[in-house]
N, CA and C atoms as an extended XYZ file, in Angstrom:
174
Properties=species:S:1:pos:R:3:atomname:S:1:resname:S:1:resid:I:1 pbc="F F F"
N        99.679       78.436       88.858 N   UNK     1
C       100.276       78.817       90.136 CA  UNK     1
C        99.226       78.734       91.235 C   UNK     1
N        99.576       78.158       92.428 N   UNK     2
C        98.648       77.952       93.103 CA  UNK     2
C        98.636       79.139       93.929 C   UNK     2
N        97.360       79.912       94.555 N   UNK     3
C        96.971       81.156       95.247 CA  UNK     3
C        97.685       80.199       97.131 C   UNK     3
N        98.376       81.026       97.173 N   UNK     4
C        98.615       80.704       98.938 CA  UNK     4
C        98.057       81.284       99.819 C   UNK     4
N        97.558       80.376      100.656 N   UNK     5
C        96.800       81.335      102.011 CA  UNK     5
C        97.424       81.088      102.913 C   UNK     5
N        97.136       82.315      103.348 N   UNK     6
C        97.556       82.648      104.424 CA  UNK     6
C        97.623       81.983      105.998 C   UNK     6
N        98.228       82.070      106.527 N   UNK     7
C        98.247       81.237      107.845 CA  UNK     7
C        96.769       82.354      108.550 C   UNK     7
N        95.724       81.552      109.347 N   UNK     8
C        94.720       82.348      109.553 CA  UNK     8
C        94.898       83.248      111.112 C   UNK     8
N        96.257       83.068      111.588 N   UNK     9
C        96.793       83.951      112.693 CA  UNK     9
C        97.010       85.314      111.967 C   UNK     9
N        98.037       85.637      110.854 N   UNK    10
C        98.397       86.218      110.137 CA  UNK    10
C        97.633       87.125      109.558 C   UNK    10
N        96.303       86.801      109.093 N   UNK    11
C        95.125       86.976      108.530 CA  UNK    11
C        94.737       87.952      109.578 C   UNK    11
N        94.727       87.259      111.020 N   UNK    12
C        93.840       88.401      111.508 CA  UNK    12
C        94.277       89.582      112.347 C   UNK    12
N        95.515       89.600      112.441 N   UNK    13
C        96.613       90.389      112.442 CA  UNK    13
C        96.608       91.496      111.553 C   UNK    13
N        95.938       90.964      110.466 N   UNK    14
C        96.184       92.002      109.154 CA  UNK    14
C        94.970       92.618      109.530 C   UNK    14
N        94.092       92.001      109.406 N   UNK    15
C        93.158       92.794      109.743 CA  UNK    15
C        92.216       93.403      110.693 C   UNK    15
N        93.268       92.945      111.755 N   UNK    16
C        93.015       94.269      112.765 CA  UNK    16
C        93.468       95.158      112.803 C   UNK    16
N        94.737       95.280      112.140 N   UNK    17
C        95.346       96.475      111.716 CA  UNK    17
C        94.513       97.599      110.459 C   UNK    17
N        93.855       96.515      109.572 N   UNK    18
C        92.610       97.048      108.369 CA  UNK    18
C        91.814       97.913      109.494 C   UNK    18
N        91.241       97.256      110.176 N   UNK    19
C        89.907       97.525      110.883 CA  UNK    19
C        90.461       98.987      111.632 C   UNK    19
N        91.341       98.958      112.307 N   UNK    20
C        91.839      100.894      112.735 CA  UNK    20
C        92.047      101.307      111.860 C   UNK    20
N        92.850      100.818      110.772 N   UNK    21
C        92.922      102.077      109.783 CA  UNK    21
C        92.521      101.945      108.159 C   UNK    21
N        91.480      101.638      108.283 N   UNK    22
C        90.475      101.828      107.238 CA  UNK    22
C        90.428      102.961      106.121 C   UNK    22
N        90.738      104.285      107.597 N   UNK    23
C        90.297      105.583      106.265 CA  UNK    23
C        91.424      105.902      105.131 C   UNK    23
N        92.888      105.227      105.834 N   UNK    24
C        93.993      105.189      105.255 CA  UNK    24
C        94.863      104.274      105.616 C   UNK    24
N        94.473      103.260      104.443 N   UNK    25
C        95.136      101.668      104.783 CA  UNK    25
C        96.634      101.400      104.158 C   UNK    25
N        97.535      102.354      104.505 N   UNK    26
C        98.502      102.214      104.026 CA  UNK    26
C        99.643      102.533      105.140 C   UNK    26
N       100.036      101.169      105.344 N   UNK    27
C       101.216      101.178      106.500 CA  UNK    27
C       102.322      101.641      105.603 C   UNK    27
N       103.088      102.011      106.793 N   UNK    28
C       104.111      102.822      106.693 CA  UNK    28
C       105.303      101.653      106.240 C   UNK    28
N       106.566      101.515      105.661 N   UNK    29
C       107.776      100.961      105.923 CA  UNK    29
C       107.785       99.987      107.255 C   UNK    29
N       107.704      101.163      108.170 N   UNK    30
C       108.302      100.418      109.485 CA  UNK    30
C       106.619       99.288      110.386 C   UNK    30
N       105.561      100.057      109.607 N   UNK    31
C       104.659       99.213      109.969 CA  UNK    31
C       104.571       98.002      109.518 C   UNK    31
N       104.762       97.756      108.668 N   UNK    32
C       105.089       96.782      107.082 CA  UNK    32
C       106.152       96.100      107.902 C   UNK    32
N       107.049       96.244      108.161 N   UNK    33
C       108.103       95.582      109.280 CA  UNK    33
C       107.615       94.742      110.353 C   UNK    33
N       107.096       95.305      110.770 N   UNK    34
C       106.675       94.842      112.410 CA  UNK    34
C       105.548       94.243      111.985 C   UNK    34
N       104.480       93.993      111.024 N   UNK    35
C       103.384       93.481      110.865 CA  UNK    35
C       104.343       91.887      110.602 C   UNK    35
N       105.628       92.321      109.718 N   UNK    36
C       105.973       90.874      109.043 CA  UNK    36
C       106.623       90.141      110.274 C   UNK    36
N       106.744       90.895      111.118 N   UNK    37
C       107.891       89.895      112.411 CA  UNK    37
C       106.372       89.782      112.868 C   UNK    37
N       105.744       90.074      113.405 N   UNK    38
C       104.359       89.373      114.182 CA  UNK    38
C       103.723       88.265      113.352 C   UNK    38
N       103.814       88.261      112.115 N   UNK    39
C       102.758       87.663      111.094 CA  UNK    39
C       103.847       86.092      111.134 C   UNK    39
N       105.235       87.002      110.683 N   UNK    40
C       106.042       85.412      110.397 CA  UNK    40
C       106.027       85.360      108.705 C   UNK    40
N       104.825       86.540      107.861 N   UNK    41
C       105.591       86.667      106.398 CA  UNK    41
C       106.475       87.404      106.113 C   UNK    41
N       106.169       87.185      104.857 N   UNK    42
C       107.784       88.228      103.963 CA  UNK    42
C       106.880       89.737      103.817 C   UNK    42
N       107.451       90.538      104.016 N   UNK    43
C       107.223       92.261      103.889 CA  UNK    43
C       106.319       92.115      101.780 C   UNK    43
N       106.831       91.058      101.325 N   UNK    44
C       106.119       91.460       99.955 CA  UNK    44
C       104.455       90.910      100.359 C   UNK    44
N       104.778       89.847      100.805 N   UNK    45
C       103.454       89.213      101.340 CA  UNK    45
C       102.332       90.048      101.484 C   UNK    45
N       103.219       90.660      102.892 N   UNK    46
C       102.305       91.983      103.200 CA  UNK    46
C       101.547       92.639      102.369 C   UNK    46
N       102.691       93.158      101.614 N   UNK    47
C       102.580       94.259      100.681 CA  UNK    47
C       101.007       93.836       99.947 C   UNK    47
N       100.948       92.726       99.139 N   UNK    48
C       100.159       92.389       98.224 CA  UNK    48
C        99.053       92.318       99.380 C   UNK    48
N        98.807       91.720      100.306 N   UNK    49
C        97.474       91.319      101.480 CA  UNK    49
C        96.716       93.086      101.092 C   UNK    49
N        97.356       93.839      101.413 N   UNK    50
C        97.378       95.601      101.224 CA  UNK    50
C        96.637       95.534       99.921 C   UNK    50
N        96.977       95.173       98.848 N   UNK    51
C        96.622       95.316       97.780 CA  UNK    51
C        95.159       95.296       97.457 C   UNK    51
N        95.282       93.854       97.705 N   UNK    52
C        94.333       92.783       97.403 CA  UNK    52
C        92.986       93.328       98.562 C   UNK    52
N        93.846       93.519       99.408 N   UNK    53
C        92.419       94.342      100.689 CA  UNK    53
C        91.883       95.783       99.682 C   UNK    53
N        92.502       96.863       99.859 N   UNK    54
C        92.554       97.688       98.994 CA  UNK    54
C        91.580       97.246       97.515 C   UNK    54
N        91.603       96.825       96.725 N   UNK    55
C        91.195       96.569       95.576 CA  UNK    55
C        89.372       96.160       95.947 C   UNK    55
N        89.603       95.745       96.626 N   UNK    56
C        88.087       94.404       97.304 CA  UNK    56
C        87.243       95.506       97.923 C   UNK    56
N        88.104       96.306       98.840 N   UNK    57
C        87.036       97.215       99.793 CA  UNK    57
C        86.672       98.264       99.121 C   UNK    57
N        86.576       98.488       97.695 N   UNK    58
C        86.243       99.892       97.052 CA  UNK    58
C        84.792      100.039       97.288 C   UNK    58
C-alpha cells in the first residue's frame, strides 16, 4: 500500500494548528470538521495526521 502525502497546504494547516496546541493536541469533533473543509481531506485523514503527530512528538 502506498503511504499518501499529503497535499503540503494541508500539512501546514495541520500544523499550525499542532504548533498552538501542543500541550493538548486533540481537536475537538467540530475542530476535526473545519480543519477538513480548510484542508480539502476526509475527517479520517485528519484523524490519523493526529495520530501519527502524536506518536512522533513523544
Amino acid at each position: 500500500k502506498k503511504k499518501g502525502k499529503l497535499p503540503e497546504n494541508a500539512k501546514t494547516t495541520l500544523l499550525d494548528w499542532w504548533s498552538t496546541h501542543y500541550r493538548w493536541p486533540y481537536p475537538t469533533e467540530e475542530e476535526k470538521m473545519k480543519l477538513s473543509e480548510i484542508t480539502g481531506l476526509d475527517p479520517r485523514q485528519i484523524n490519523n495526521w493526529f495520530i501519527n503527530q502524536r506518536k512522533g512528538s513523544r
